[in-house]
C-alpha positions as CSV (number, residue, x, y, z in Angstrom):
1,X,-84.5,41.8,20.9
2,X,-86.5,38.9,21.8
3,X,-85.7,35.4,21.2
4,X,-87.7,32.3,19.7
5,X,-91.6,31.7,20.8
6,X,-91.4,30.5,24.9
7,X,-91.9,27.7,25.8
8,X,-94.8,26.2,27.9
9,X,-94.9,26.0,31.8
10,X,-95.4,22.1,32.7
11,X,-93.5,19.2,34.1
12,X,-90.2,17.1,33.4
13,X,-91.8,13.6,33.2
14,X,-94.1,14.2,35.9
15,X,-91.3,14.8,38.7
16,X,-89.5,18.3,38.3
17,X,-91.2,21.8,37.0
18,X,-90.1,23.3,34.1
19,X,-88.2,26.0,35.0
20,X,-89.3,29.4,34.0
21,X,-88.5,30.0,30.2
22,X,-88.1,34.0,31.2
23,X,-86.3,33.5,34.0
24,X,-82.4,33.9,33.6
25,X,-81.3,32.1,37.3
26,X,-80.7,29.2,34.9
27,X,-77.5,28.6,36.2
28,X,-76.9,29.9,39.5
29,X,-80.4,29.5,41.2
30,X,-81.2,31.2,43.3
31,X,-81.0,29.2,46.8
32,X,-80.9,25.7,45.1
33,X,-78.2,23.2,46.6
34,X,-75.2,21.4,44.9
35,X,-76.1,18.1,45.6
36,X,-77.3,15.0,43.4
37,X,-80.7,14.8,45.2
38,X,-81.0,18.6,45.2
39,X,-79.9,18.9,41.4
40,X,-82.7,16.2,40.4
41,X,-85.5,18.2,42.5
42,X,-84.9,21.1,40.6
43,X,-84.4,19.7,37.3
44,X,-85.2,16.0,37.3
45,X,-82.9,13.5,35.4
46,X,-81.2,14.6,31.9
47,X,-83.1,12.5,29.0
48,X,-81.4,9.7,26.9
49,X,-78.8,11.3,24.2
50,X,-79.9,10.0,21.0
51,X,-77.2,7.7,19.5
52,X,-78.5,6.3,17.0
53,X,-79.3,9.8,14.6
54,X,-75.7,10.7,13.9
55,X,-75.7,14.3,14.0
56,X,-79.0,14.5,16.1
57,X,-77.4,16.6,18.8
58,X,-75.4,19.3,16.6
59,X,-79.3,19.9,15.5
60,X,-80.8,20.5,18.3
61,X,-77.7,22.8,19.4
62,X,-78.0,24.6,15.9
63,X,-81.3,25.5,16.2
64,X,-80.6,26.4,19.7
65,X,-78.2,28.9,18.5
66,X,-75.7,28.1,21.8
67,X,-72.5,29.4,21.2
68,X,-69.0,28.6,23.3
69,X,-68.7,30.4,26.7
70,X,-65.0,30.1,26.8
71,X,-64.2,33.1,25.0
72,X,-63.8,32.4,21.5
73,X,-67.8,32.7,20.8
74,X,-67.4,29.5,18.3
75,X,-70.9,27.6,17.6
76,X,-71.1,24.8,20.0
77,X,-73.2,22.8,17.3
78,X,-70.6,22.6,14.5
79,X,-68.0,21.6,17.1
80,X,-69.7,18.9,18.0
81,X,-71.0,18.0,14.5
82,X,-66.6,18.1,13.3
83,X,-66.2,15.3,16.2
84,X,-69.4,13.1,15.5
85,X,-68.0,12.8,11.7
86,X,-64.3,12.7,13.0
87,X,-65.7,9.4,15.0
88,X,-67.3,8.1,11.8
89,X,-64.3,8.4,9.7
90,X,-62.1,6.9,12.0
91,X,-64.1,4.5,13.8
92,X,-63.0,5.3,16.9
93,X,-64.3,6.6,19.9
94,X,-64.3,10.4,21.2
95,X,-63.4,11.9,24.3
96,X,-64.8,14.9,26.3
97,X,-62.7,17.2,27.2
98,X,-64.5,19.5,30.3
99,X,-62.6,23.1,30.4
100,X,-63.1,24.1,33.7
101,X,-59.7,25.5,34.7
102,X,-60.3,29.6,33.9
103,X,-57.2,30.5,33.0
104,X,-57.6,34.3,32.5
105,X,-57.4,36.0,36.3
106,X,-60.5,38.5,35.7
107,X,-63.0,35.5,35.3
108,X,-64.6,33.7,38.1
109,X,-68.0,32.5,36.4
110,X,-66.5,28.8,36.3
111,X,-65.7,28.5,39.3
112,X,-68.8,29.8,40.9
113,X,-71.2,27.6,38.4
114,X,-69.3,24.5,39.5
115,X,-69.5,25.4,43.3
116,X,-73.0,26.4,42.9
117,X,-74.2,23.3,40.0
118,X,-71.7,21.3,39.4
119,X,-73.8,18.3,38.4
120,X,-75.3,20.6,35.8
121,X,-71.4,20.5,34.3
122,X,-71.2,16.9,34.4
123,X,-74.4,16.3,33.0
124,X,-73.8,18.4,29.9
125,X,-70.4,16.1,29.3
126,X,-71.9,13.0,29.5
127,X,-74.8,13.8,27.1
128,X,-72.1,15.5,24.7
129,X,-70.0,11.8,25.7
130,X,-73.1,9.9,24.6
131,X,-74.3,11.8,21.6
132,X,-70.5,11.7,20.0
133,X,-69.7,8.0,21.1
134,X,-67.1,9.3,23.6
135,X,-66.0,6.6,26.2
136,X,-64.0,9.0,28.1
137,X,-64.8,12.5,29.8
138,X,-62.1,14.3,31.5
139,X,-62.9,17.5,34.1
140,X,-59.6,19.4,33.5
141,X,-59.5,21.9,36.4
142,X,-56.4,23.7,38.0
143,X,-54.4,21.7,40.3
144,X,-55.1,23.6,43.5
145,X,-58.7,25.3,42.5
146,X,-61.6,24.2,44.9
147,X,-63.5,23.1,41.7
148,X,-61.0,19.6,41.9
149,X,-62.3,18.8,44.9
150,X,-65.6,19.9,43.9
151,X,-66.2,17.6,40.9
152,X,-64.6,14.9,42.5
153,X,-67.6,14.8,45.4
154,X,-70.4,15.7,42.5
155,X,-69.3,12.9,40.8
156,X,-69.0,10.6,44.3
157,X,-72.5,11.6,44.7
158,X,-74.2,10.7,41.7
159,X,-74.7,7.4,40.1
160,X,-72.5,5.1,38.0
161,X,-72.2,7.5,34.3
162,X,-71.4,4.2,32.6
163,X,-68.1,5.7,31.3
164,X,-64.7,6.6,32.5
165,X,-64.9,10.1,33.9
166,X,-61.9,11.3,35.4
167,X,-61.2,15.1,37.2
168,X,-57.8,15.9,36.0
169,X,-55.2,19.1,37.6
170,X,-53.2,20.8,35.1
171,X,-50.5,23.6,36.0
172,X,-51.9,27.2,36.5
173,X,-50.9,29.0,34.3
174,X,-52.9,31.2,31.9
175,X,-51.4,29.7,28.7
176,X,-52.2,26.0,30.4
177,X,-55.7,26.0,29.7
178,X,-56.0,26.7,26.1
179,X,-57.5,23.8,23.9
180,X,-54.2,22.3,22.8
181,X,-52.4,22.8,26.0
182,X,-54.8,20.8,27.7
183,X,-54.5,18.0,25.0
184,X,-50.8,18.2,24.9
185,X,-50.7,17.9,28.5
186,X,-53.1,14.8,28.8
187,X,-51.3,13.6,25.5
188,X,-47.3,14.4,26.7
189,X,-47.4,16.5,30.2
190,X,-46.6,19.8,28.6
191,X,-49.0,22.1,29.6
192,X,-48.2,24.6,26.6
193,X,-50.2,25.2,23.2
194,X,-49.5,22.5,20.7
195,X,-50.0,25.5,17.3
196,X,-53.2,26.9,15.4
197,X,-53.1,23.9,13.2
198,X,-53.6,20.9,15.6
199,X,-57.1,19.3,14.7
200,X,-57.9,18.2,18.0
201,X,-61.3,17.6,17.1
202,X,-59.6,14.8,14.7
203,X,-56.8,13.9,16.4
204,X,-56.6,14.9,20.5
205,X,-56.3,13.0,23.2
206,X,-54.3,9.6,22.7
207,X,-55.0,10.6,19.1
208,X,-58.6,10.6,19.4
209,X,-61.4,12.5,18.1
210,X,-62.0,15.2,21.2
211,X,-64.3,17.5,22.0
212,X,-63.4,20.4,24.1
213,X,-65.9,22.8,25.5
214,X,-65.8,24.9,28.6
215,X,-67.5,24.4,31.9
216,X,-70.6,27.2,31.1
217,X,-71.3,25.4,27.4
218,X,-71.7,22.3,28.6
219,X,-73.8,23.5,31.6
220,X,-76.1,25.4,28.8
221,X,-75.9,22.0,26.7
222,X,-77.4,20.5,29.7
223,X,-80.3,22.5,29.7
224,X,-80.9,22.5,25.8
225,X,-80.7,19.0,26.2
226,X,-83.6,18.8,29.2
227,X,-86.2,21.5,28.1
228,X,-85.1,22.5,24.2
229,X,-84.1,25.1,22.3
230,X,-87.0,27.1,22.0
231,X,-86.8,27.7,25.9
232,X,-83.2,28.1,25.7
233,X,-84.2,31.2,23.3
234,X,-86.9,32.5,25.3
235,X,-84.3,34.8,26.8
236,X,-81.7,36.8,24.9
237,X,-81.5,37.7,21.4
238,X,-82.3,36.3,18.1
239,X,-78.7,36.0,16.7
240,X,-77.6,35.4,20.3
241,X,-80.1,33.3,22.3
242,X,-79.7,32.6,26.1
243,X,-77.8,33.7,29.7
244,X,-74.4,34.2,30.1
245,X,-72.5,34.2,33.3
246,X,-70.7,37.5,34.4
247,X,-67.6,38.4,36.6
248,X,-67.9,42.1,37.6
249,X,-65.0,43.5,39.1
250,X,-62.7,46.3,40.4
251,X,-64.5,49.3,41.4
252,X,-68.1,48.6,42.0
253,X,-69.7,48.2,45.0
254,X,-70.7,44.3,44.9
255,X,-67.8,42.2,42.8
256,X,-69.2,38.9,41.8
257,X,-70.5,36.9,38.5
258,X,-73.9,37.5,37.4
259,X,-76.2,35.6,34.7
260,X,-78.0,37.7,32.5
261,X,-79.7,37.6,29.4
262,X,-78.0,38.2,26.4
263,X,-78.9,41.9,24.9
264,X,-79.4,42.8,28.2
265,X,-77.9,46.9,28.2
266,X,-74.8,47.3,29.9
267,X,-75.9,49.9,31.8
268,X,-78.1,46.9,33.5
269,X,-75.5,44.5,33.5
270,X,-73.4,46.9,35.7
271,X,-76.4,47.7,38.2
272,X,-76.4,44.0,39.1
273,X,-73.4,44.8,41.3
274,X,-74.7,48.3,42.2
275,X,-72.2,49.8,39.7
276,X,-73.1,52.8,37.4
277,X,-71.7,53.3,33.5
278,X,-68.9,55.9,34.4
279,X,-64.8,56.0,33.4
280,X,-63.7,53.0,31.9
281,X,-63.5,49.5,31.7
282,X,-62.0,46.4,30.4
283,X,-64.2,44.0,29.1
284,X,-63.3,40.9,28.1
285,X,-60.6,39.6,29.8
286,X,-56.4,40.0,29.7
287,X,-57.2,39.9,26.1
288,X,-60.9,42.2,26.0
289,X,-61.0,45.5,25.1
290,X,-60.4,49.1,26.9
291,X,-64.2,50.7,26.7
292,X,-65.6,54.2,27.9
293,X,-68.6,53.1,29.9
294,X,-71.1,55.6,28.9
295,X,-70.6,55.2,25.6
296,X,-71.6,51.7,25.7
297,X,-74.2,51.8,28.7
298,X,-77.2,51.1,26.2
299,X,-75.2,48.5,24.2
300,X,-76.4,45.5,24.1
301,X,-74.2,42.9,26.4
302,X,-73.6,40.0,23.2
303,X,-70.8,38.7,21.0
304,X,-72.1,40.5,18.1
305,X,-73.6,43.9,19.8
306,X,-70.3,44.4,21.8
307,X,-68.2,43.8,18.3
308,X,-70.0,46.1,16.8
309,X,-69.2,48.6,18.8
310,X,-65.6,47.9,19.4
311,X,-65.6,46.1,22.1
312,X,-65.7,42.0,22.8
313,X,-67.6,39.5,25.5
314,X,-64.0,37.4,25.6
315,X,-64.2,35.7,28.8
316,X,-66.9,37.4,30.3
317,X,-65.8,39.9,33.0
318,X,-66.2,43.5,33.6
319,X,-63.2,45.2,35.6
320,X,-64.2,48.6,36.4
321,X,-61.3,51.3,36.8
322,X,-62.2,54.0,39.7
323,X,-62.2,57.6,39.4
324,X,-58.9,58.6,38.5
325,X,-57.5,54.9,37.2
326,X,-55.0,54.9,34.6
327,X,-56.2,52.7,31.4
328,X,-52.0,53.4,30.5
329,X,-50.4,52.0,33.7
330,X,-53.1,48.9,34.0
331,X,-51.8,48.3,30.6
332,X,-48.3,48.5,31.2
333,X,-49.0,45.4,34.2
334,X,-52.0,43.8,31.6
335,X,-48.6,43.5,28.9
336,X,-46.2,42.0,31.7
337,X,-48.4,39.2,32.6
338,X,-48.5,38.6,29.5
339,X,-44.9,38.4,28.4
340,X,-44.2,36.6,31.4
341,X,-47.1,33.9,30.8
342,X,-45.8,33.1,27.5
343,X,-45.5,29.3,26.4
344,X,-41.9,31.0,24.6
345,X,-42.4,28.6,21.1
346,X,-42.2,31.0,18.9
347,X,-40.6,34.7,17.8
348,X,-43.9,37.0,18.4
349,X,-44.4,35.3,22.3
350,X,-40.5,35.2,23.3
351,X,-39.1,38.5,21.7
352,X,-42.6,40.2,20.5
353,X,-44.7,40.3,23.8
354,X,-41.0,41.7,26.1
355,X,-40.6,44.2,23.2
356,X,-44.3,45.5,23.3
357,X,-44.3,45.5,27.4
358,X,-41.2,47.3,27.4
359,X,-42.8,50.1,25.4
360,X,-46.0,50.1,27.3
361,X,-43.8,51.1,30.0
362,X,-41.2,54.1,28.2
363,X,-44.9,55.6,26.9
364,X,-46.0,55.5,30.4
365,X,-42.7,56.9,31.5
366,X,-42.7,59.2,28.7
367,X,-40.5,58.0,26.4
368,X,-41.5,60.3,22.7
369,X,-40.5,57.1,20.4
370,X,-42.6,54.6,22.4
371,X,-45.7,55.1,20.9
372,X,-44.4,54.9,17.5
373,X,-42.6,51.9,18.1
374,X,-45.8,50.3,19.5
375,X,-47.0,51.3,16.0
376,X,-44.9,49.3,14.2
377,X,-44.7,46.2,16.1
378,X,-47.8,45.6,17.3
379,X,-49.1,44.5,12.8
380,X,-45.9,42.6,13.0
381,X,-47.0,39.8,15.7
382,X,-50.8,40.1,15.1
383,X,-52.0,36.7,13.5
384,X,-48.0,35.2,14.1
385,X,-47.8,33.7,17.1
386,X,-47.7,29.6,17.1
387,X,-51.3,30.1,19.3
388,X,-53.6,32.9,19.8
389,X,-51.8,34.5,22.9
390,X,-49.9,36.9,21.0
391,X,-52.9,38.1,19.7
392,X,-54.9,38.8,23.1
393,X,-52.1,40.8,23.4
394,X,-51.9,42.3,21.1
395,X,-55.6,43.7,21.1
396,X,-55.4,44.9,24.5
397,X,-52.6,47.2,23.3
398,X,-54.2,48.4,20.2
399,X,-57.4,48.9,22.6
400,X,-55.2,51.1,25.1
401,X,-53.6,53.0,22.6
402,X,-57.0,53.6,20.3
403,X,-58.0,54.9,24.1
404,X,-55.1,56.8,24.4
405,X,-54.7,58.7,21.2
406,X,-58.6,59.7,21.6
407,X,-60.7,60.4,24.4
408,X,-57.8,60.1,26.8
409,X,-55.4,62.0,24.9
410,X,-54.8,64.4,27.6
411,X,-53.5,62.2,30.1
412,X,-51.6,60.4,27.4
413,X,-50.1,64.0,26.9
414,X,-49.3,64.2,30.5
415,X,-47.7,61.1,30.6
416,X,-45.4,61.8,27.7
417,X,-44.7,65.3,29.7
418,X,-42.5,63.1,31.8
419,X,-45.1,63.7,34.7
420,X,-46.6,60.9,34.8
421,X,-49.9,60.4,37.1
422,X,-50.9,59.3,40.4
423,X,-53.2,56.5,39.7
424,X,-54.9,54.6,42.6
425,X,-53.9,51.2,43.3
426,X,-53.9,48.4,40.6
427,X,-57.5,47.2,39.6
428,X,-56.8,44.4,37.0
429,X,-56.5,41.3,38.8
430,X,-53.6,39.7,37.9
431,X,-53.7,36.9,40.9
432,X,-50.4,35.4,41.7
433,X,-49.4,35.0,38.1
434,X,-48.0,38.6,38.4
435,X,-44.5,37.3,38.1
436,X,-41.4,37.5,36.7
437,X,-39.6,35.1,33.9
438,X,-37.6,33.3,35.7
439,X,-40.7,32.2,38.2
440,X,-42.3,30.5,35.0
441,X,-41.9,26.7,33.8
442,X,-43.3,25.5,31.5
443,X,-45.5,22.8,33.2
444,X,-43.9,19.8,32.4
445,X,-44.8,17.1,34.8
446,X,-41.6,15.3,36.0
């Protein structure tokens, strides 16, 4: 399970130590402070990007094997490769596009990387600014999330970047902080997807090549771009080198994000916040995966390991239900946010996701037809949606009902008895987004 030879112990240019290549408090260290002075003591100053080797980045990320931490797993590399050629074609310049806005409620690891290393965020956008020939980098964060303020006094305290950088707010909403939304918003002020087919890493912001990466890529980018990718892979696995940053949640005795290793067993994953592999969890996010825990307690926690299995990293959160917890009635409130959070552009996310969390809700009332109505429609707006929000929802249903039909099939049975069951209280954080249609716009600035 290992990763790439490690790299050697030494110094950065004589000032700061090499971090440990085993050690996997790469983002979150352990006691280190958020400041400019303190950031440069621990990691001294991020080395010239190389500008004048087109491509020269997307290498060294290639080889380092770093994949996006947003949720979609993409390679971090080609991205940046599309927007370097994107600049070359068009002879213009790029823009950064920071993701640090979290949309999905079960995920905190964002926020708490940039309240504990928020200059390692920044630094990781301007190297990705430099290497692409971006004159622009904007820090999209929710408009009321600490991390504005945040970035705004990391960047206060750190010198000239000798580029625009701006900290942008953008509505939150869950749907506000996919890719698209964020360049339609910038672009337009609509704060809603702009459709699977929008090359934003051609044309995105004012029509410009963009790249958009989230807050824990560009923090990894950081650190590939100080120390290499043979340290980066000195930790996890082969096809899957590196940390990843955790949110552990529900019922375990110390909630909070974690960095591990990836490969690193679930089972020890869980036992960072004193938790044990028993009843089941959601993995992934609003749009993971229902999973029996100690079925999966050796698996390793990776894109690929977790696939494999039937399961999915997604967003990178752990919500553990408590003894007795209902994976059908979680559900039931999982496909109401989701209905309710829709950007409403298309068929499958205004008529689709109502239709599917009405049914959620008759099979957990015990309504006979509901489950082969959820059958039906549930092919029908897989893969139709304008965006890929239909889909997450689509895949925590499936996931629910594969749960239900199988190892749960009893208490699906007792549900469909009429007699429903006493679950304890909700577990899935929803956050203040648990609300109903008509609270919803559909962030337009006026």
């Amino acid at each position: 399970m290992s990763g790439p030879a490690r790299a050697p112990a030494g110094t950065l240019n004589g000032r700061a130590p090499i971090p440990r290549a085993t050690s996997t408090a790469r983002l979150l260290p352990v006691g280190a402070g958020s400041s400019w002075a303190d950031h440069l003591a621990r990691l001294g100053p991020l080395p010239a990007a190389v500008t004048d080797a087109p491509g020269h980045l997307a290498q060294v990320l290639h080889a380092s094997g770093l994949m996006g931490r947003g949720g979609a797993g993409f390679p971090t590399g080609r991205k940046v490769s599309s927007v370097a050629a994107a600049v070359l074609r068009s002879r213009t310049p790029a823009v950064v596009l920071a993701n640090c806005c979290e949309g999905d409620p079960t995920s905190l690891k964002d926020r708490v990387l940039i309240e504990r290393s928020p200059q390692l965020v920044i630094d990781g956008a301007l190297h990705a600014a430099a290497a692409v020939d971006a004159d622009r980098v904007v820090l999209a964060v929710h408009e009321h999330a600490p991390a504005k303020a945040q970035l705004l006094a990391a960047l206060a305290d750190r010198p000239d970047p000798g580029c625009e950088v701006t900290v942008v707010g953008v509505p939150s909403r869950y749907v506000a902080s996919e890719a698209t939304a964020l360049v339609r918003y910038l672009n337009t002020g609509d704060a809603r997807p702009a459709g699977k087919m929008v090359p934003i890493w051609e044309t995105g912001v004012n029509g410009r090549p963009t790249l958009v990466d989230n807050a824990e890529t560009l923090a990894q980018l950081a650190l590939i771009a100080r120390f290499g990718p043979a340290w980066f892979g000195s930790v996890g696995t082969v096809a899957e080198p590196g940390t990843s940053l955790v949110t552990i949640g529900g019922a375990v005795p110390r909630a909070g994000v974690v960095e591990v290793a990836h490969g690193t067993p679930l089972r020890a994953v869980l036992a960072r916040a004193g938790a044990v592999p028993a009843g089941w969890a959601l993995i992934g996010g609003l749009a993971g995966r229902w999973v029996e825990l100690p079925a999966f307690a050796e698996i390793g926690y990776s894109t690929g390991e977790l696939a494999a299995a039937g399961g999915t990293r997604g967003v990178g959160s752990i919500i553990v239900l408590p003894p007795g917890g209902c994976v059908l009635t979680e559900t039931v409130r999982i496909l109401r946010f989701h209905a309710n959070a829709g950007a409403r552009q298309c068929g499958p996310c205004m008529f689709g996701l109502p239709a599917i969390a009405a049914d959620m809700a008759a099979l957990a009332g015990g309504d006979r037809g509901a489950l082969d109505r959820l059958r039906r429609r549930l092919p029908v707006i897989d893969g139709r949606g304008a965006c890929g929000h239909p889909d997450g929802a689509v895949a925590v249903a499936a996931s629910a009902l594969s749960v239900l039909t199988g190892r749960d099939s009893a208490h699906l049975a007792q549900h469909r008895r009429a007699r429903g069951c006493q679950p304890p209280p909700p577990v899935v954080p929803l956050g203040a987004a648990e609300l109903s249609p008509r609270s919803l716009s559909t962030g337009v600035r006026s």
